[in-house]
VMD Tcl script that draws the C-alpha trace (Angstrom):
set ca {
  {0.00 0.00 0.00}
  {2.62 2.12 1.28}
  {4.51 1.42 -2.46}
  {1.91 2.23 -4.13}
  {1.08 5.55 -2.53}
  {4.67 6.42 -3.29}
  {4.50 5.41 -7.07}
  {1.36 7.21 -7.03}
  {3.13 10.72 -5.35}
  {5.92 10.29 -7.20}
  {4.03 9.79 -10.84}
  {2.15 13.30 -9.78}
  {4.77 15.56 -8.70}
  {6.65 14.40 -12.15}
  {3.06 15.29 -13.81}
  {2.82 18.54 -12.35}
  {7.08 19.13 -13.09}
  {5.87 18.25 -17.06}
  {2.66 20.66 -16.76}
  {4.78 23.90 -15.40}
  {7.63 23.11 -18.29}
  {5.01 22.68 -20.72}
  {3.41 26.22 -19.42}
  {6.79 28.11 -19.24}
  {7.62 26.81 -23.05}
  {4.13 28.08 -23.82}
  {4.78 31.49 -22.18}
  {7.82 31.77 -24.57}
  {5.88 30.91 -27.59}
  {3.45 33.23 -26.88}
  {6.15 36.40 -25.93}
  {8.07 35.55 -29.03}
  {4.63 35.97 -31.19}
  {3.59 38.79 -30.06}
  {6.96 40.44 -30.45}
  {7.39 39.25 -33.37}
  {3.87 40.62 -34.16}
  {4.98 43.40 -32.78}
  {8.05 44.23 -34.88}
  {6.16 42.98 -38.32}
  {3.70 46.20 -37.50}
  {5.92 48.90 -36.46}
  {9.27 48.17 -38.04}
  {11.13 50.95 -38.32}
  {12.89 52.88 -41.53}
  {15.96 53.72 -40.07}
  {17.96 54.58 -43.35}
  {17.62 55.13 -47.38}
  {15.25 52.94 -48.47}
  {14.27 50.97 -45.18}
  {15.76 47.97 -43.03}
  {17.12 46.25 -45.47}
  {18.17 48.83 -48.18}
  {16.27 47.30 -50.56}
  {13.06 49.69 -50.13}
  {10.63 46.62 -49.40}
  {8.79 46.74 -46.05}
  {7.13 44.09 -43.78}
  {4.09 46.08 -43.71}
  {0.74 44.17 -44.96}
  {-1.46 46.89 -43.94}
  {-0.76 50.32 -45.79}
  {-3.22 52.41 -47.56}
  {-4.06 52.75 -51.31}
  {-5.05 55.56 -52.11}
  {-4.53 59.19 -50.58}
  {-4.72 62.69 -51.00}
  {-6.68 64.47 -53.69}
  {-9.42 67.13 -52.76}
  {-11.02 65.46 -49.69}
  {-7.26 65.07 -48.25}
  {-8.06 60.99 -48.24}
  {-5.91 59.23 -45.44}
  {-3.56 62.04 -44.52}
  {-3.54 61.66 -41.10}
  {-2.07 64.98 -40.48}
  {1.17 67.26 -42.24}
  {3.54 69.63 -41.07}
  {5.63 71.89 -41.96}
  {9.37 71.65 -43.04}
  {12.26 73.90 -42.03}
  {13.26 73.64 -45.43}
  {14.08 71.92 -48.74}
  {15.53 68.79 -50.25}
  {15.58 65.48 -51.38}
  {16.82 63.76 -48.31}
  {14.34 60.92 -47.33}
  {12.82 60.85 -44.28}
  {13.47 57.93 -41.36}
  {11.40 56.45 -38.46}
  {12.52 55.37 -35.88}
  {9.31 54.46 -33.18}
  {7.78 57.56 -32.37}
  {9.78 60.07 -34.20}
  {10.38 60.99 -37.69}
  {14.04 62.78 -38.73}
  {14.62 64.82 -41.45}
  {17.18 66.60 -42.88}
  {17.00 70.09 -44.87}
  {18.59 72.87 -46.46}
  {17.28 76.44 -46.15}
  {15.66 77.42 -49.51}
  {16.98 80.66 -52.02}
  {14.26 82.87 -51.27}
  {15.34 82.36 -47.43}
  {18.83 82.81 -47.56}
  {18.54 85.77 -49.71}
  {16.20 87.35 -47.44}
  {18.40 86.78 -44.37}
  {21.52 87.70 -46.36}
  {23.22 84.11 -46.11}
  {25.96 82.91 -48.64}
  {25.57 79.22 -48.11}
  {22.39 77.47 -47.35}
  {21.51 76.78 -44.02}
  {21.23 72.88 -42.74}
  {18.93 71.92 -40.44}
  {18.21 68.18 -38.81}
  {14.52 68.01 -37.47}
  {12.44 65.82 -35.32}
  {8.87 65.44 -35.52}
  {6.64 62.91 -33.57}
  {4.67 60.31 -35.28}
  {1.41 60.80 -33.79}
  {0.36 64.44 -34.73}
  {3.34 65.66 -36.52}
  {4.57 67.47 -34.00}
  {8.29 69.62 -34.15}
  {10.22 68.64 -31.34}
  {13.73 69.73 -31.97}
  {14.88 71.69 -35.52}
  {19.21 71.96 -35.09}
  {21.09 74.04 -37.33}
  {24.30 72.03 -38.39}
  {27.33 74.39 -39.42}
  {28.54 74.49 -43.09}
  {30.86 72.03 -44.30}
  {34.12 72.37 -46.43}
  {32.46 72.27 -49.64}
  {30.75 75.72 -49.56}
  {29.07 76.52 -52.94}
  {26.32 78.72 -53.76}
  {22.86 77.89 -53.95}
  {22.30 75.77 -56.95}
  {19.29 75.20 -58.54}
  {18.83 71.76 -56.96}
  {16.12 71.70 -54.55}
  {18.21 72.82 -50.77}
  {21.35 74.06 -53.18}
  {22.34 70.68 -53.48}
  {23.49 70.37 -49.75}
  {20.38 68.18 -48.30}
  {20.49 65.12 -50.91}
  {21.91 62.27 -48.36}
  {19.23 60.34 -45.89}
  {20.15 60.11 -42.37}
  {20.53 57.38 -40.15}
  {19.77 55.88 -36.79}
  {20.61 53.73 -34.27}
  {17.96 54.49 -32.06}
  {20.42 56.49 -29.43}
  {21.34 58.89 -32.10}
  {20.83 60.15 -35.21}
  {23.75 60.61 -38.24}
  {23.44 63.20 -41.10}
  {25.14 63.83 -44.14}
  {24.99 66.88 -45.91}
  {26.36 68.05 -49.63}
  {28.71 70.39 -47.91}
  {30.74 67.42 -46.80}
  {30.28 67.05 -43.23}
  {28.67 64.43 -41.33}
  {27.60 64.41 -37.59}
  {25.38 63.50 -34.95}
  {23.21 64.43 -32.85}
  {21.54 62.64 -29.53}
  {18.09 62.15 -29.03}
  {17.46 65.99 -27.73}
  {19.09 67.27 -30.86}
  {22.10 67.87 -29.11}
  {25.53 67.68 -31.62}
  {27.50 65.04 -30.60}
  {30.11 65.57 -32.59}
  {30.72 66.71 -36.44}
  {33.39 65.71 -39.23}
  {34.41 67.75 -41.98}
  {35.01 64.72 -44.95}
  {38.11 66.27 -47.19}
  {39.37 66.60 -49.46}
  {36.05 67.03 -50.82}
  {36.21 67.04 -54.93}
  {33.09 66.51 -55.75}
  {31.20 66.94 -59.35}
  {28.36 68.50 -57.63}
  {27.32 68.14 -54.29}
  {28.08 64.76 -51.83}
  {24.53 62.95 -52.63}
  {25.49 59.19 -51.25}
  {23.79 58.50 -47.31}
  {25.37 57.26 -44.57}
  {25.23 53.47 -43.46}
  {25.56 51.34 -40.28}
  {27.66 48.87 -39.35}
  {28.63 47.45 -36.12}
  {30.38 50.52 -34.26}
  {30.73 52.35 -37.26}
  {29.47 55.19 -39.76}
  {30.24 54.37 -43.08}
  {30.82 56.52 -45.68}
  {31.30 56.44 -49.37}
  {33.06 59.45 -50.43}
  {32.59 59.66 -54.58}
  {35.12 62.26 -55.96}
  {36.68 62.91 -59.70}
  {40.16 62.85 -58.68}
  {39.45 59.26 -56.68}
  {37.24 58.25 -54.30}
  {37.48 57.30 -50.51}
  {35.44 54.96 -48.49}
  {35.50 55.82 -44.66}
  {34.12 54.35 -41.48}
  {33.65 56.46 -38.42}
  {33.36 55.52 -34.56}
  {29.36 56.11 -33.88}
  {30.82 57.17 -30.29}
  {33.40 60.01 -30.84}
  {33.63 60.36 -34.64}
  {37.18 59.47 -35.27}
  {37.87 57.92 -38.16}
  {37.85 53.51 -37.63}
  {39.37 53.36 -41.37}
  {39.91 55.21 -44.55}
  {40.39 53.22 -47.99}
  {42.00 55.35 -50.06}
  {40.11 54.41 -53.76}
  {42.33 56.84 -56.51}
  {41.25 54.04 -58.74}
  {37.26 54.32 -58.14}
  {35.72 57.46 -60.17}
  {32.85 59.18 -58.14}
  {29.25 57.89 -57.66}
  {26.25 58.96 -55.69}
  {24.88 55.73 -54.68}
  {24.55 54.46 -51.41}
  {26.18 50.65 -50.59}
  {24.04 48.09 -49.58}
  {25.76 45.61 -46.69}
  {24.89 42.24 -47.64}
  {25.30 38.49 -46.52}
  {27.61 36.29 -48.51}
  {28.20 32.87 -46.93}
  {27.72 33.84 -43.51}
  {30.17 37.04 -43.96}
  {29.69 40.81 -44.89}
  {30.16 42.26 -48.16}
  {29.14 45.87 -48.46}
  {28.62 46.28 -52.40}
  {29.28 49.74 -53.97}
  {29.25 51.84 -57.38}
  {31.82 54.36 -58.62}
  {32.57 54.78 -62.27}
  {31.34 58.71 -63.15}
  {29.87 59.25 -66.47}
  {31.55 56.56 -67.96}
  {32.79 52.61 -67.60}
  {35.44 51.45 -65.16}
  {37.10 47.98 -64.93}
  {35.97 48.37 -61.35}
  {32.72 49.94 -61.71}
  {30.90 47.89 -59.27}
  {33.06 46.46 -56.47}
  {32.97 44.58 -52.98}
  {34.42 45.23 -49.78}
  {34.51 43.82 -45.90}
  {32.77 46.62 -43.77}
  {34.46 45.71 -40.80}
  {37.95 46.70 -41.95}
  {37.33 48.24 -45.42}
  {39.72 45.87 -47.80}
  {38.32 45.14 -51.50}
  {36.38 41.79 -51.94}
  {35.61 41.96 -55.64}
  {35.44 44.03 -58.69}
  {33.35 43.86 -61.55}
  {33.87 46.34 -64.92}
  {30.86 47.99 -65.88}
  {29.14 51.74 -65.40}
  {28.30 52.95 -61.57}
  {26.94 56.32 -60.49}
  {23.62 57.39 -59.19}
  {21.51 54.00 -58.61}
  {22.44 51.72 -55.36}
  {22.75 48.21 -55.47}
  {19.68 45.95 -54.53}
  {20.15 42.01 -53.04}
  {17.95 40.06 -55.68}
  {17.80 36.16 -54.38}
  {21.37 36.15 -53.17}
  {22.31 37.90 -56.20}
  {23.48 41.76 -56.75}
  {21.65 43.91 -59.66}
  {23.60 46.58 -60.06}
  {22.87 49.32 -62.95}
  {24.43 52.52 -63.20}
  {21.36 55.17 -63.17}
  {22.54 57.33 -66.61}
  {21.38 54.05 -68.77}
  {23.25 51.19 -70.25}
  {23.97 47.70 -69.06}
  {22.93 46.38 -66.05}
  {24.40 43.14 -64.41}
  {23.23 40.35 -62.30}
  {26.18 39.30 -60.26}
  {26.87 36.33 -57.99}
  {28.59 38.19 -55.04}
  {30.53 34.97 -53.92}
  {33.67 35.57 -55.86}
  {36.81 37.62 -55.27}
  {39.11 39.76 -57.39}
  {38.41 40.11 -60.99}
  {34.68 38.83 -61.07}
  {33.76 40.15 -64.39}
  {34.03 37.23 -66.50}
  {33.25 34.57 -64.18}
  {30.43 36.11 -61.88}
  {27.73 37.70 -64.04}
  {24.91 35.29 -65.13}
  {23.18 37.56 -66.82}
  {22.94 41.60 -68.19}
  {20.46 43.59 -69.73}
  {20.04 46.99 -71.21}
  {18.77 50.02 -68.95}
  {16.89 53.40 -69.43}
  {18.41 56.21 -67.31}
  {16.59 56.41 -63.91}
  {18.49 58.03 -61.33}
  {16.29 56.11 -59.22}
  {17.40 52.64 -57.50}
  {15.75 49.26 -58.21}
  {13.27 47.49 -56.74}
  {12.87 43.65 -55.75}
  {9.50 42.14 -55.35}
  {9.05 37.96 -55.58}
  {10.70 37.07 -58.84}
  {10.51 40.28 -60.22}
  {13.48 43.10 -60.38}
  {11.86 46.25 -60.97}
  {12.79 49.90 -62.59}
  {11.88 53.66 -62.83}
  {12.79 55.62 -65.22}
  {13.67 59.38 -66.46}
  {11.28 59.32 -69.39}
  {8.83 58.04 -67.32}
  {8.94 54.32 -67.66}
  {8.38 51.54 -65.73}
  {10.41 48.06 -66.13}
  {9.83 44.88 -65.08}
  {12.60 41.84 -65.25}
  {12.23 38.06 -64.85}
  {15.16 37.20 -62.05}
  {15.70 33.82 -63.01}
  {16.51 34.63 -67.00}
  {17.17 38.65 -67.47}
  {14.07 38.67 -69.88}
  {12.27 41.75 -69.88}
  {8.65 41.11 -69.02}
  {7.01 44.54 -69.83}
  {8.24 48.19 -69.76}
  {5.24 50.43 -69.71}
  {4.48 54.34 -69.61}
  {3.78 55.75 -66.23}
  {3.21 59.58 -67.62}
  {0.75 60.66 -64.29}
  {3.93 60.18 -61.86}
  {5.46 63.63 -60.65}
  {8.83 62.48 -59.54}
  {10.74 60.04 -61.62}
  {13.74 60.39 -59.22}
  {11.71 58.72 -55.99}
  {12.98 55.43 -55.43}
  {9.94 53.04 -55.54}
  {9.09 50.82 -52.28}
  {7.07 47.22 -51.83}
  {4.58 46.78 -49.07}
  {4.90 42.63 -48.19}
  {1.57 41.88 -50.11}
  {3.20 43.41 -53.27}
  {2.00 46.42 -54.19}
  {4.38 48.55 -55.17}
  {4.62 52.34 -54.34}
  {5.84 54.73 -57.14}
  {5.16 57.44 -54.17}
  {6.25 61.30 -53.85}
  {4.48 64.83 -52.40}
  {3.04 64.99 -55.91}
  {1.37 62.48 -57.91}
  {2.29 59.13 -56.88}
  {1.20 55.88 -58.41}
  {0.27 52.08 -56.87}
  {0.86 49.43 -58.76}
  {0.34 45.65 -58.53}
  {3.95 43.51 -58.83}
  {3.90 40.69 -61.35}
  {4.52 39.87 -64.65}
  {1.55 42.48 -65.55}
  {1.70 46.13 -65.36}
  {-1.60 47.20 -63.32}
  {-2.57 50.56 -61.97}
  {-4.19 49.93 -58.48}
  {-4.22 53.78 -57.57}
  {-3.61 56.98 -58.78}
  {-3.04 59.87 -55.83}
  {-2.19 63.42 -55.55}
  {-0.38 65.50 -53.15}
  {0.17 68.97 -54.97}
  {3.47 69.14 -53.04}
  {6.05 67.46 -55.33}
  {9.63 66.57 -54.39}
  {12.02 64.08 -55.81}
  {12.28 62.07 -51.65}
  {12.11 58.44 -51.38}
  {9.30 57.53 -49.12}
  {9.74 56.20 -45.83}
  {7.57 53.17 -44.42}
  {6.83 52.34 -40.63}
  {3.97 51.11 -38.78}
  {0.86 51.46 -41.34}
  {1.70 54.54 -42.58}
  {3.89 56.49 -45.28}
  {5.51 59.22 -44.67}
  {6.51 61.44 -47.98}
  {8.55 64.81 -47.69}
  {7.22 67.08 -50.15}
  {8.90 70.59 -51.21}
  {7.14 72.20 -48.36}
  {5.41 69.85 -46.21}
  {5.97 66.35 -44.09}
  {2.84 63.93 -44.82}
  {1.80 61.01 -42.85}
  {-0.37 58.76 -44.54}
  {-2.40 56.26 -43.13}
  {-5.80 54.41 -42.74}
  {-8.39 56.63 -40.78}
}
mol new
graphics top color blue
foreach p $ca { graphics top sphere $p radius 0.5 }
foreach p [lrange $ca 0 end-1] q [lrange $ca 1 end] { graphics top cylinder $p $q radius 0.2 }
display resetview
């Protein structure tokens, strides 16, 4: 009897052990879904074209159609210190945004050089919490007839502790969440055709910086704590681009894939390097200046933006790539745009006011249509993760299903058009116009 009440004790407490590890595994289950849940709705955009750099966001839920007379899903708009065609970034609650004074302005307050402002707004109303004047840098030209002079063409970034800006005038800082400078860099030399128009990236501890010059190039990482320079690659063999390098994975390792060439063909056009120390992967000849890179199925399509061959390159090589690593090319339109990735699809904007689609697996063209309504040719199209693509801008912006066919879903209008990428985070888009911030969601 006595055995038997033991058995029976002992089979219940290792019931009840069972039960509570059963419960605490469920507990985890649960917390990881609804983070996970959680970070699928309000990712963030914390750079040029969104998490990933590829413009594509996890977002199921974003609206079709805005704008027009009724204002339609414009959940409110404010107004901007000034003028550019900096995108904007999210990071939870706030929105950054980086500026240049406009003409009119600096003419009226008898300024030489535009004036560069980084500003915060909150996501909820729109509200201005911090605007933060950021000195002139080196490269101190007049004010061009590019929308800020030129000087507010690079997208910030964030880590979520602090924000880092770029501006045409060739100096980069950053700023704490208050708006506070942390600390600044003047980039020289600073030889530029026009303005600095590539945006910063991330990387571990650093800033990273593409510096695209006529008289060779540089590629720099900074310390996101003090400023001081981690590395400097000295590229005299790289001609000056505006793009902004993608980091990617190869293999389980880090390849940050850039484009330098100018206005004409380089043996190294399009080349890889490590991030973490800045030494050269691979090279690839070809043309390389105002479109960034895009990851494509663990492939790199890489096209110049002034028009003529695109490539489709395994990344997995190293030196000399160019007759060993492209499976397949095809002939571009000028779009000083950057590609777009959707499914199986590679997709492309362009000057005239085209719209290309590309089969991944073969380099056929599929269709390359007229998109005349659009504003802003220059906006870099986004994907939402059902596939609808988002030709979007403070003008008239245009939805569009992905696919082998070209199909209008919407047609919407702003009256406010500008040449910034949109930004993507938590429902709603967020488009800088010439003179107003818009964020655009489902009321």
């Amino acid at each position: 009897m006595q055995s038997s009440s033991l058995t029976l004790f002992l089979y219940l407490a290792d019931l009840m052990s069972t039960l509570t590890q059963v419960r605490f595994q469920l507990s985890l289950i649960i917390a990881f879904t609804f983070s996970t849940f959680h970070t699928l709705q309000a990712e963030d955009w914390p750079q040029f074209r969104g998490p990933t750099g590829g413009g594509v966001s996890s977002d199921k839920d974003l609206p079709l159609t805005w704008g027009g007379p009724k204002k339609e899903n414009i959940l409110w708009s404010a107004e901007l210190a000034g003028e550019g065609i900096s995108s904007p970034i999210v990071w939870k609650d706030r929105i950054f945004v980086v500026n240049a004074s406009r003409k009119a302005d600096d003419m009226e307050a008898k300024r030489n050089y535009p004036e560069q402002h980084v500003t915060c707004y909150e996501t909820q109303e729109g509200k201005l919490l911090w605007n933060t004047v950021v000195p002139t840098g080196p490269w101190k030209r007049n004010h061009t007839g590019r929308p800020g002079g030129g000087f507010a063409s690079c997208t910030p970034t964030t880590d979520g502790e602090r924000v880092y800006a770029l501006f045409g005038s060739s100096i980069l800082v950053a700023l704490d969440w208050s708006g506070k400078i942390v600390w600044k860099n003047e980039l020289k030399p600073h030889d530029y055709d026009v303005e600095m128009a590539t945006s910063p990236i991330l990387f571990e501890k650093f800033v990273i910086v593409f510096c695209g010059m006529k008289g060779g190039s540089r590629l720099v990482a900074f310390d996101r704590g003090t400023g001081e320079i981690a590395w400097d690659k000295n590229l005299k063999d790289t001609g000056y681009g505006h793009n902004t390098p993608l980091v990617i994975d190869v293999k389980g390792k880090p390849q940050m894939i850039l484009m330098g060439a100018g206005l004409g063909s380089a043996k190294n056009a399009i080349q890889s390097f490590d991030p973490k120390t800045g030494e050269r992967i691979w090279w690839c000849a070809g043309k390389g200046e105002t479109a960034s890179p895009v990851l494509a199925k663990g492939f790199v399509f890489c096209d110049c933006g002034r028009g003529g061959v695109a490539k489709y390159i395994d990344p997995s090589g190293s030196g000399d790539i160019t007759s060993t690593h492209v499976k397949w090319e095809a002939t571009v339109t000028q779009g000083l745009s950057s590609p777009l990735v959707v499914g199986n699809y590679i997709y492309r904007l362009h000057d005239n006011k085209t719209f290309t689609c590309w089969d991944i697996a073969t380099g056929n063209k599929i269709y390359q249509e007229r998109v005349d309504a659009l504003s802003s040719n220059w906006a870099s199209p986004i994907a939402d993760a059902g596939g609808r693509i988002y030709l979007a801008n403070g003008g008239t912006s245009l939805v569009l299903d992905s696919g082998p066919e070209f199909k209008v879903l919407a047609t919407n209008k702003l009256d406010d058009s500008n040449h910034a990428s949109p930004a993507v985070a938590d429902g709603r888009i967020y488009l800088a116009g010439n003179k107003r911030l818009y964020a655009i969601g489902k009321k």
